[in-house]
PLY file of the C-alpha trace (Angstrom):
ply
format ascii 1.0
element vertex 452
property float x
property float y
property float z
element edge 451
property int vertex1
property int vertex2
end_header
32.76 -50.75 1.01
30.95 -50.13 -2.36
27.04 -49.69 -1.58
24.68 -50.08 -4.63
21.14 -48.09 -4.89
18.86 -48.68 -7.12
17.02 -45.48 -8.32
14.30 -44.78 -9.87
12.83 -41.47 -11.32
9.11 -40.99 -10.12
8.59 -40.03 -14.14
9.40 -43.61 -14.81
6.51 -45.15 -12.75
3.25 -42.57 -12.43
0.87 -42.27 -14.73
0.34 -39.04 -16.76
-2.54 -37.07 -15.67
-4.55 -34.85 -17.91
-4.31 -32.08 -16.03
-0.73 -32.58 -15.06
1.48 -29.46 -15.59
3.78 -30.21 -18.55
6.90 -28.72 -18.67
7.43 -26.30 -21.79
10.71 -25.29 -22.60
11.22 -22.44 -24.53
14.53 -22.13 -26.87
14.70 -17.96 -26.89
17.11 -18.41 -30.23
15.97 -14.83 -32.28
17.08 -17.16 -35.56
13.61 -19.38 -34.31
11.88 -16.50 -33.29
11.81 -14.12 -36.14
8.47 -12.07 -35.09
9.63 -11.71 -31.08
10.18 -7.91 -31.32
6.81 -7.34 -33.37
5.01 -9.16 -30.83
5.94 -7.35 -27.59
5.54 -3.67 -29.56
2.02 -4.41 -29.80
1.54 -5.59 -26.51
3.73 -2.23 -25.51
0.91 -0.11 -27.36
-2.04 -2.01 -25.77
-0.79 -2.25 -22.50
-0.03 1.33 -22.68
-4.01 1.99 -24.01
-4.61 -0.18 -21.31
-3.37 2.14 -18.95
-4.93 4.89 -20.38
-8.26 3.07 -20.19
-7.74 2.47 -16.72
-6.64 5.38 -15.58
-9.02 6.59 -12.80
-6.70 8.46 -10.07
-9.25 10.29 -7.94
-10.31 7.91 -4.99
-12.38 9.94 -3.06
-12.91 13.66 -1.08
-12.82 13.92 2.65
-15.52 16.49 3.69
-15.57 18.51 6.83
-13.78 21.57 6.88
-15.44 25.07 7.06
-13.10 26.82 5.47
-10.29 26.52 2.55
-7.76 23.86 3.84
-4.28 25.70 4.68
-1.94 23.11 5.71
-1.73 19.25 6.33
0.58 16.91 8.20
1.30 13.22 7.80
1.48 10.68 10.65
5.08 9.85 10.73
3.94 6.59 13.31
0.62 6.00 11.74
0.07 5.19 7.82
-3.92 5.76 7.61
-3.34 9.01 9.52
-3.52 13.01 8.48
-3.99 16.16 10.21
-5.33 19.30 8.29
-6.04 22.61 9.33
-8.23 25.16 7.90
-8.11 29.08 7.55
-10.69 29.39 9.93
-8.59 27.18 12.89
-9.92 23.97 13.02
-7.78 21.08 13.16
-8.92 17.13 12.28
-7.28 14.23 12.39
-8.69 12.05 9.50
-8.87 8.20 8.81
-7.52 7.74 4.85
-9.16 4.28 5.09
-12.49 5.20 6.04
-11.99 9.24 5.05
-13.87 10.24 8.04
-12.58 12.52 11.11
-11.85 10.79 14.40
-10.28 13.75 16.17
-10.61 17.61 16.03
-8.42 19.91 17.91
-10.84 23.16 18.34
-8.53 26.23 19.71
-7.12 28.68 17.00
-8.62 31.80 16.60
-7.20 32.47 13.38
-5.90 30.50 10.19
-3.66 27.34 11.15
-0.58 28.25 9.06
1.43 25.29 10.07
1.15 21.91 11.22
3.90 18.83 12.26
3.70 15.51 14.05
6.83 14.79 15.81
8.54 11.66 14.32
6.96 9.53 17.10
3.51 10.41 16.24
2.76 11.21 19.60
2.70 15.00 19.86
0.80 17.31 16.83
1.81 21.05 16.46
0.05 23.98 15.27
0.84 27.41 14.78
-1.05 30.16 13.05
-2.30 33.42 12.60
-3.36 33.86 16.10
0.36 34.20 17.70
0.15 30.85 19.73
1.80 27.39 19.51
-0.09 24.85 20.25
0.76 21.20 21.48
-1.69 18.41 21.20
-1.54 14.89 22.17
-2.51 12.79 19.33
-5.35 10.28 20.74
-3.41 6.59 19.34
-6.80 4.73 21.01
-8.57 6.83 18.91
-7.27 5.84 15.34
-7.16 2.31 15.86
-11.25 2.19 16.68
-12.18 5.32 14.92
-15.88 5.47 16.73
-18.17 8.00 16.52
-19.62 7.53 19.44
-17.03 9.75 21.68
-16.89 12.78 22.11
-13.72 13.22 19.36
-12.35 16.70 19.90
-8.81 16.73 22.16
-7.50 19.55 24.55
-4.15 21.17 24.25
-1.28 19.53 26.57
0.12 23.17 26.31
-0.11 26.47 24.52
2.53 28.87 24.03
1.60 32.76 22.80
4.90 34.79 21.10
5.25 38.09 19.76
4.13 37.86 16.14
1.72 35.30 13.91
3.24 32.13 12.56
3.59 30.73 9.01
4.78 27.33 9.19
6.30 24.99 11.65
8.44 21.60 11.10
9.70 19.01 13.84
13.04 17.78 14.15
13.37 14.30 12.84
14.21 12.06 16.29
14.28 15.11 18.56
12.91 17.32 20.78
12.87 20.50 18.82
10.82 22.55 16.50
11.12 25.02 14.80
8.28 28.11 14.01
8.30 30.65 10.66
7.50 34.16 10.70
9.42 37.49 11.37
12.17 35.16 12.35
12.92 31.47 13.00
12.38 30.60 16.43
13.31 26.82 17.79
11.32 25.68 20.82
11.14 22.72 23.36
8.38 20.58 24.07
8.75 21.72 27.10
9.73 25.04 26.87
7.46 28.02 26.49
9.93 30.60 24.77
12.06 29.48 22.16
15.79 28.16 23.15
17.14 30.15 19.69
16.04 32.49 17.75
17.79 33.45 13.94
17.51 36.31 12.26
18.57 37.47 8.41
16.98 40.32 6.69
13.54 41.76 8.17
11.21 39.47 5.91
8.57 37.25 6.83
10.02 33.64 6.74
7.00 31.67 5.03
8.13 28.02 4.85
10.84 25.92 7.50
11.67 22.49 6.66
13.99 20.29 8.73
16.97 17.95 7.16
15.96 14.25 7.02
19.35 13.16 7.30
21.24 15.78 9.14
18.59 16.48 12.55
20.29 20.04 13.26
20.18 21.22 9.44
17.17 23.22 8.73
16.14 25.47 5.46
13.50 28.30 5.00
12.49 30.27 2.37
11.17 33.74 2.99
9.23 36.91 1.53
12.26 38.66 -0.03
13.03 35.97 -2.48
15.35 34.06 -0.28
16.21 30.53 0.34
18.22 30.16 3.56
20.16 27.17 5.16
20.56 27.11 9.03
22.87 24.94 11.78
21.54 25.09 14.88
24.99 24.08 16.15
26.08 27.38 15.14
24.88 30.80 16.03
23.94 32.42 12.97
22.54 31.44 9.45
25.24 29.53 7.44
24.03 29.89 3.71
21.82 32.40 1.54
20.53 32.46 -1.92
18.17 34.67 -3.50
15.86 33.96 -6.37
14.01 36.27 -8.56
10.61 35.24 -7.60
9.52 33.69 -4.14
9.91 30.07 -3.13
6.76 28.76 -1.53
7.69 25.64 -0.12
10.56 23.47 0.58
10.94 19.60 0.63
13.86 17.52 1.38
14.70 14.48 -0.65
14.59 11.95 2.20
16.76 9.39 -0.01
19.19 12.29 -0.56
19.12 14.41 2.07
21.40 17.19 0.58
19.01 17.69 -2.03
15.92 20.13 -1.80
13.56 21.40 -4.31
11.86 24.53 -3.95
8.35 25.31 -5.00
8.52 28.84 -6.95
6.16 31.69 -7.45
7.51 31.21 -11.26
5.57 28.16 -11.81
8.72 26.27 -11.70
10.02 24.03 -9.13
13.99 24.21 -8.89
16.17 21.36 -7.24
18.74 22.73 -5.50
22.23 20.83 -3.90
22.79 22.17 -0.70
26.59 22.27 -0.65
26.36 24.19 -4.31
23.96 26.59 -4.34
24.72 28.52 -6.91
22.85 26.25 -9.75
19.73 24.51 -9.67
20.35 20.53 -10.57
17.39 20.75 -12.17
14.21 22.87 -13.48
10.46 21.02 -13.10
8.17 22.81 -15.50
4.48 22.34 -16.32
2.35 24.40 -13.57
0.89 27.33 -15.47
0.23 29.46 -12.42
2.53 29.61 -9.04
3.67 25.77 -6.78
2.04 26.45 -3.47
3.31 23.10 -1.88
5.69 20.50 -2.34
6.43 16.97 -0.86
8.70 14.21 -2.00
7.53 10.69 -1.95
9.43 8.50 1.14
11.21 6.78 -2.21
12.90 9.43 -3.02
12.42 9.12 -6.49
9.43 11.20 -7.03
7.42 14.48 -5.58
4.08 16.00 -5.75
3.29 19.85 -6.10
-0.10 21.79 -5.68
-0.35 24.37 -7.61
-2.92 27.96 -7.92
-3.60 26.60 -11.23
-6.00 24.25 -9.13
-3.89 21.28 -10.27
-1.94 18.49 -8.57
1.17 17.11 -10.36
3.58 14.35 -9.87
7.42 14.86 -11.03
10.24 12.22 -11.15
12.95 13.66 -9.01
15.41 14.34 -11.84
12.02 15.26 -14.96
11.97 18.33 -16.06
8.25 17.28 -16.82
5.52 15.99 -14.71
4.90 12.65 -15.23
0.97 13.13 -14.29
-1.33 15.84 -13.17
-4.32 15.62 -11.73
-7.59 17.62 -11.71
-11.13 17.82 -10.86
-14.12 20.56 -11.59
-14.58 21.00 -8.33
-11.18 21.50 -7.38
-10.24 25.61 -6.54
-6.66 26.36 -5.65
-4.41 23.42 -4.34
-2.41 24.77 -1.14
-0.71 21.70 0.26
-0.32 18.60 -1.36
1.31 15.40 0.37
2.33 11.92 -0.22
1.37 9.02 2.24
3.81 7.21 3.96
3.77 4.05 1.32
3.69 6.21 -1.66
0.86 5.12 -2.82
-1.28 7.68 -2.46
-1.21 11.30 -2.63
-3.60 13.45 -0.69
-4.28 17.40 -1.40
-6.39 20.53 0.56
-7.76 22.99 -1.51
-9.33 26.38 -1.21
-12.94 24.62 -1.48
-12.32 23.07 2.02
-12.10 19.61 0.95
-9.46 17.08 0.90
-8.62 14.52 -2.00
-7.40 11.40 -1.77
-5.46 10.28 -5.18
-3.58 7.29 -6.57
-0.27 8.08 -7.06
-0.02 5.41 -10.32
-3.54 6.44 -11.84
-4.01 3.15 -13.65
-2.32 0.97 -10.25
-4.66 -2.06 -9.54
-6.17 -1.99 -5.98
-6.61 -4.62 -3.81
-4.85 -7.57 -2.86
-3.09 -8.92 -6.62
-2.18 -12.78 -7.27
1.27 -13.63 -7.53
-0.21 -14.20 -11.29
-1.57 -10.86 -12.13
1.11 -8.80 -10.58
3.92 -10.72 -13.16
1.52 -9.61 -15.47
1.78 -6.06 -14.50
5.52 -5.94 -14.59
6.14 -7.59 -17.28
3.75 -5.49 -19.46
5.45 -2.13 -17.61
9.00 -4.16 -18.73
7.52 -3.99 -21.94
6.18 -0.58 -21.85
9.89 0.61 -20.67
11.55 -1.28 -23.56
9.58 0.70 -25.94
8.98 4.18 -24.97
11.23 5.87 -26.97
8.67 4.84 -30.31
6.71 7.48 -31.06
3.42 5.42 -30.81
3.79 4.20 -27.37
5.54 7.51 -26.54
2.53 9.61 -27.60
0.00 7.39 -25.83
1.81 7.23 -22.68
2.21 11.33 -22.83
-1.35 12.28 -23.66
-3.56 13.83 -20.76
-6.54 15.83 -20.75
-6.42 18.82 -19.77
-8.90 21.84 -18.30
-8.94 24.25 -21.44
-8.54 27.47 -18.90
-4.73 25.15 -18.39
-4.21 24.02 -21.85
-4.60 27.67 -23.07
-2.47 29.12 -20.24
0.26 26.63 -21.55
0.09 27.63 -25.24
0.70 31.45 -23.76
3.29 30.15 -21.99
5.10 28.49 -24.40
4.33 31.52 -26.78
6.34 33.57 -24.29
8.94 31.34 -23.77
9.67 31.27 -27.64
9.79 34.93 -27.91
11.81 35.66 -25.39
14.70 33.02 -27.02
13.99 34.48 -30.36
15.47 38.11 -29.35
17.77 36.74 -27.27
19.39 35.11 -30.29
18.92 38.73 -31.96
20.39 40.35 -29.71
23.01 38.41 -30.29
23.28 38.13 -33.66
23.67 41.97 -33.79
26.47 42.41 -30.86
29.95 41.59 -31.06
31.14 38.16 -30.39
31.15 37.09 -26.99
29.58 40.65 -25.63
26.84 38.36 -24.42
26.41 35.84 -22.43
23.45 33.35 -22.36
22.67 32.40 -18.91
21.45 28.55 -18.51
18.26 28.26 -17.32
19.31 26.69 -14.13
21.12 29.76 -13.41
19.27 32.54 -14.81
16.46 32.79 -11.78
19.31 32.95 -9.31
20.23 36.44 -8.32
23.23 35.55 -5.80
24.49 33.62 -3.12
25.57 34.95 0.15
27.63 33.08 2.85
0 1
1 2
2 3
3 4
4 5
5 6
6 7
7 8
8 9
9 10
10 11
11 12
12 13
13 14
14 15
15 16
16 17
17 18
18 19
19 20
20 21
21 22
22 23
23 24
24 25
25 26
26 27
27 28
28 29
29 30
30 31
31 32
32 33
33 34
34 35
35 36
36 37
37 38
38 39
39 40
40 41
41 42
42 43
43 44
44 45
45 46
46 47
47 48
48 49
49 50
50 51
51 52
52 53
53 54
54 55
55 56
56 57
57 58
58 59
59 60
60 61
61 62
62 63
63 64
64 65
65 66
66 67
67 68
68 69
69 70
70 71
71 72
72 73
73 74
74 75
75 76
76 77
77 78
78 79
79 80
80 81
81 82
82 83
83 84
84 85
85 86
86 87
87 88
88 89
89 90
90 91
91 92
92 93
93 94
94 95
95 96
96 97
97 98
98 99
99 100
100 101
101 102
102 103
103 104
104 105
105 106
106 107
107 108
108 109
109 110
110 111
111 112
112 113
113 114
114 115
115 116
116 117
117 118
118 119
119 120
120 121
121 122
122 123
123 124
124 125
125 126
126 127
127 128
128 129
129 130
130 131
131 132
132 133
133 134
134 135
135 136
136 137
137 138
138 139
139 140
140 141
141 142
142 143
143 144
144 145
145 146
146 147
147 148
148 149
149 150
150 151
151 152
152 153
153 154
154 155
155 156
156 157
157 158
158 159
159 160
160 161
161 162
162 163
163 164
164 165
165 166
166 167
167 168
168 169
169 170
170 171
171 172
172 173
173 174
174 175
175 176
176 177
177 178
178 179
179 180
180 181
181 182
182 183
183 184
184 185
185 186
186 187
187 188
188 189
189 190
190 191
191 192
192 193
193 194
194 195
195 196
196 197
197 198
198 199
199 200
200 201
201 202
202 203
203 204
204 205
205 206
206 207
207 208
208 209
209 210
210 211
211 212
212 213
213 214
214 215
215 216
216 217
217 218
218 219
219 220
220 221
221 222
222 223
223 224
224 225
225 226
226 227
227 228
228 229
229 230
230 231
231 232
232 233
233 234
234 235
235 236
236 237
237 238
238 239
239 240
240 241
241 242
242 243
243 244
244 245
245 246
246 247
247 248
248 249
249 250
250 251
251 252
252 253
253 254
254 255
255 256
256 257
257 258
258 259
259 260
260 261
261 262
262 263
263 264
264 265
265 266
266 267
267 268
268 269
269 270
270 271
271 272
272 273
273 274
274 275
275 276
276 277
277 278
278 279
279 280
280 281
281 282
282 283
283 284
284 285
285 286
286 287
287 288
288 289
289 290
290 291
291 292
292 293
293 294
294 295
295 296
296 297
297 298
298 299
299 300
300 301
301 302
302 303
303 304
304 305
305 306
306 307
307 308
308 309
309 310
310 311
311 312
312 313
313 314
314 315
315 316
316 317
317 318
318 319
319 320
320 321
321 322
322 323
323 324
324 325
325 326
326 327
327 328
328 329
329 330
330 331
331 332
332 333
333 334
334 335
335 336
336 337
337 338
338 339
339 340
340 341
341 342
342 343
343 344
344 345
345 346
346 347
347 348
348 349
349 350
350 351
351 352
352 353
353 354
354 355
355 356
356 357
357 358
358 359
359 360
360 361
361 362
362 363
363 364
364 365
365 366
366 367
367 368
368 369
369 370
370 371
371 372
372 373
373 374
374 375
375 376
376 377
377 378
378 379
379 380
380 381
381 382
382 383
383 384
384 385
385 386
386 387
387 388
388 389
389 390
390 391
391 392
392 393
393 394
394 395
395 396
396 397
397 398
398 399
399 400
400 401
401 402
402 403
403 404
404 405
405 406
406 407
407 408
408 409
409 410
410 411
411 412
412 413
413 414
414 415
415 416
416 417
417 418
418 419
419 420
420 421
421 422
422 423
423 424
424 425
425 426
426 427
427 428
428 429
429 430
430 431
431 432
432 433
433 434
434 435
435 436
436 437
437 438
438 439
439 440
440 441
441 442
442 443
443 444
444 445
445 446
446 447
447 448
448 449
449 450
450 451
């Protein structure tokens, strides 16, 4: 049976409005339209002024500490939550939102040299100077109200004194362990008050720990002597060894990667190392004109902040040999820990003038809630921006910073140094007999070995 409808467009029988949305097609034929290219460069080179005019990082400084801020800790469970502690043993639990302290956690008699949440957010702890462990129950009513009417300072659930002072601790990712830094690496229990294992290589002071994201019983240190060592706590002794010419500060794991680590130097250098081939860096992050003090890679992956002596904070793509920003501030003394939040939108850093800063970590990034409008707007003028970065007008805009002269000078030296040292290099080789010398690549030339 043959059925017949009759049907009509709705174009056919309404009226047109004046404020009806027309339709506009666009035929995208270059033969049509000749001045395309000319037209997005010049939006390229405004929206990259653009960026430059709206460029204001610094969001604001959390004030409270007595003394210069030593170490800091993210909330793995909580995104508006960070823990600092101070060199003269106070601990605070801040609110990023508000920047104000809910919690302290009074105790330490010495410097706090290291501090970890455990992944559930539940359980904060310290270590320091003072030869104690300390265990503290992170208050969860506490953050979401964030009152000042209680009394906001929290007791230890336990405290734990060892033989020697601590430099750093780090929690296992979805465990039960930790592990401590100093004359050796201990791992503890929650529940334990002496460590379950203890490792041992060399008689150095171990001065940074980091656990593997990806691999929960993989952990790497780097100690006084120059080394960089990787540990299994399946196994009974250290697997993996490497030593450096100058000492590695701080460690991070690429939490996208997690074989990958970079290493903050006493060289002003940051290396990126592979863990299953040590024995050349994958790449060499340059810029800091004094030594990295901290390091922490964003939860992308794809990007890490370092705090440097130079009393400057800069952000490097994970595979740039230069930082892609840097931030400073008068006020700002020497940066010891730096961190990312748990978005990655921020960055937050503790500095020897006992304040934290809370930064953007895209300067010229557009707070607050964006219409579905104005955020096409914003990619499409960064698609643009991308498309022509390699012309040297865009490429200069998008470069320039301002620096602190005491930094821009120290750079010039630098490079000054840098130059000299390749200019008799390539004398000395000149004036030897072919192939008597070898030029080491950079990314070898600060290792000094490796030692299974």
């Amino acid at each position: 049976m043959k059925v017949k409808v009759i049907s009509r467009s709705t174009d056919e029988f309404t009226r047109e409005r004046s404020q009806d949305l027309q339709r506009v097609f666009r035929n995208f034929d270059p033969s049509l339209r000749t001045q395309e290219k000319a037209v997005e460069y010049v939006r390229a080179v405004n929206a990259a002024k653009l960026d430059k005019i709206f460029a204001r990082p610094f969001v604001g400084a959390m004030d409270g500490h007595m003394d210069a801020v030593s170490c800091m800790a993210k909330n793995p469970n909580y995104l508006k939550g960070i823990f600092s502690g101070s060199m003269d043993g106070d601990i605070r639990l801040w609110d990023i939102a508000s920047r104000r302290t809910v919690c302290q956690f009074p105790g330490h008699q010495g410097a706090v040299r290291g501090l970890t949440a455990s992944t559930d957010g539940r359980v904060l702890v310290s270590c320091g100077t003072d030869c104690t462990v300390r265990l503290w129950n992170v208050p969860v009513s506490t953050i979401m109200e964030s009152d000042d009417s209680a009394d906001n300072s929290a007791k230890p659930l336990a405290v734990y004194v060892w033989k020697n002072a601590f430099w750093a601790v780090d929690h296992q990712w979805d465990g039960n362990l930790f592990a401590t830094a100093g004359a050796q690496v201990d791992i503890w229990d929650h529940n334990r008050s002496q460590p379950v294992n203890s490792f041992e290589w060399g008689k150095d002071t171990v001065i940074s720990v980091r656990f593997n994201p990806g691999e929960p019983n993989v952990l790497a240190t780097s100690a006084s002597d120059r080394s960089i060592t990787l540990y299994d706590l399946r196994m009974t002794s250290p697997a993996r060894k490497l030593i450096m010419r100058t000492k590695s500060n701080s460690i991070s794991w690429n939490p996208m990667e997690p074989m990958n680590f970079t290493a903050a130097n006493e060289d002003c250098n940051c290396y990126s190392y592979d863990a299953r081939k040590l024995d050349e860096a994958k790449c060499v992050h340059k810029d800091h004109v004094s030594a990295v003090m901290d390091i922490d890679y964003s939860p992308t992956g794809r990007e890490f902040v370092t705090g440097s002596y130079d009393r400057t904070v800069r952000i490097f793509q994970y595979n740039g040999g230069h930082s892609r920003e840097i931030y400073h501030t008068k006020r700002m003394q020497r940066v010891f820990c730096a961190k990312f939040s748990c978005d990655a939108s921020y960055v937050i850093s503790g500095s020897d003038d006992t304040n934290l800063r809370l930064w953007k970590a895209k300067a010229s990034e557009q707070l607050g809630v964006l219409l579905p409008r104005e955020r096409k707007k914003h990619e499409y003028l960064d698609a643009v921006k991308n498309r022509y970065k390699h012309l040297p007008e865009v490429k200069r805009i998008v470069r320039h910073r301002h620096l602190p002269k005491p930094i821009y000078k120290a750079a010039a030296l630098r490079r000054t140094m840098t130059e000299a040292e390749r200019r008799k290099e390539d004398r000395r080789k000149a004036h030897s007999a072919p192939g008597s010398i070898l030029t080491k690549p950079l990314r070898k030339k600060r290792i000094i070995q490796e030692v299974e």
